[in-house]
N, C-alpha and C positions, 0 to 999 in steps of 0.2 A: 356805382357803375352805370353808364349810361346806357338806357338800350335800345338809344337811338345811333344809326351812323348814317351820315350823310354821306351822297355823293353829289359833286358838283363842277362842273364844267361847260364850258361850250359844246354846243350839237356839232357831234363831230369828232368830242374828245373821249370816246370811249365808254363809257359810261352804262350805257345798253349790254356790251359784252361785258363788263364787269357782273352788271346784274345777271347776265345769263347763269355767269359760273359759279355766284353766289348763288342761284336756287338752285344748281345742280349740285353744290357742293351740300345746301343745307340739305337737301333731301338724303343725304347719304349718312350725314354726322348727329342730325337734329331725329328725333323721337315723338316729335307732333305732325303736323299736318302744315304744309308750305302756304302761304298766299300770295298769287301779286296779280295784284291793281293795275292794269293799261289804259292808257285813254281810247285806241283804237285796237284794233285787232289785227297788231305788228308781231306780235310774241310770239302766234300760236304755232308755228314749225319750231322755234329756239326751246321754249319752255318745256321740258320732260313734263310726257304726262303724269306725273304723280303728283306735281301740283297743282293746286287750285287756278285757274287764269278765270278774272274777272275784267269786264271792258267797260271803264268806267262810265262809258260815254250812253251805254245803255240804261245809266241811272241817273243822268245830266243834275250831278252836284253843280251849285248854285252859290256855293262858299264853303268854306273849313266847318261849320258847324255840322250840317247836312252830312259833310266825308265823318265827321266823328262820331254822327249820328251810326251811317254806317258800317262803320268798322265794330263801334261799342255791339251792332247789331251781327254781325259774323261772328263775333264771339260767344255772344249769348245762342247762338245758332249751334258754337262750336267748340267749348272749350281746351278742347286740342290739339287749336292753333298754336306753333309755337313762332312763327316766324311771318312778316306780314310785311311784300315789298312792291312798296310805290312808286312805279316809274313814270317819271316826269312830272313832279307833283301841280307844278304851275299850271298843266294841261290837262288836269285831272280836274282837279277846283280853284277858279279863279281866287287869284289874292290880290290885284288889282296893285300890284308893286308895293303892296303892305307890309314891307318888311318887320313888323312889330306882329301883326296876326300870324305871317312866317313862323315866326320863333314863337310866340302860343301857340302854334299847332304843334310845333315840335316838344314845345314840353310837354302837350298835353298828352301828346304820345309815350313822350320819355315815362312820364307818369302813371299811364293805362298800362305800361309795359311793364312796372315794377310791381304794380298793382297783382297784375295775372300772369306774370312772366312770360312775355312775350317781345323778340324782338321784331325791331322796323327799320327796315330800309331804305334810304329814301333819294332818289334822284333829281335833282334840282339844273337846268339847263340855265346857268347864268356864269358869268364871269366869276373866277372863284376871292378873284382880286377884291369882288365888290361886294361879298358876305361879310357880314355883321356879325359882332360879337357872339349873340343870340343863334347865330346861326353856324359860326366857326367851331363852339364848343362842342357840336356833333359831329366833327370831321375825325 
């Protein structure tokens, strides 16, 4: 079971409001503690507060490594994450159109996830036409 799910579309196609009502819904169904990662500080009226809201841009990741550095680092902070959701991940930490370090990050998540049971959510602003295998098996 993958516990990663992607979202992906153009700015514009929803995606935000998708994320809304998924952390409203996970706070109501899920038995851990919610997270989601923004790049800027767009959330914080949508976002119920029982979730965690972190703004990524206050911690200027630098690449995928840095972001797994951090997330491995909320965990170990918090093992009662059950739910941990990424909006906009391109704008969160550059991947420089690296479609192969893309899909590394996403397994590495799928992986962290089975590991500590935790899922991730992940929003991706690209044409969905133009996802890659790697990255379609998370849809």
């Amino acid at each position: 079971m993958a516990r990663v799910k992607v979202l992906m579309g153009l700015k514009g196609s929803g995606k935000t409001k998708q994320l809304i009502e998924l952390v409203t819904n996970a706070l109501t169904v899920e038995h851990g503690h919610v997270v989601c990662i923004e790049k800027e500080r767009k959330l914080t009226f949508d976002i119920p507060s029982g979730a965690r809201l972190i703004t990524a841009s206050d911690y200027s990741f630098s690449g995928p490594e840095l972001l797994k550095g951090f997330i491995s680092g909320l965990y170990a902070g918090n093992y009662d994450i059950t739910h941990i959701i990424l909006d906009s991940l391109y704008k969160i930490a550059p991947f420089a159109g690296d479609v192969q370090a893309v899909t590394a990050f996403l397994d590495w998540l799928n992986s962290f996830g089975d590991a500590n049971n935790i899922k991730f959510t992940v929003s991706i602003s690209a044409d969905v036409n133009g996802a890659s295998e790697g990255i379609r098996k998370y849809f």
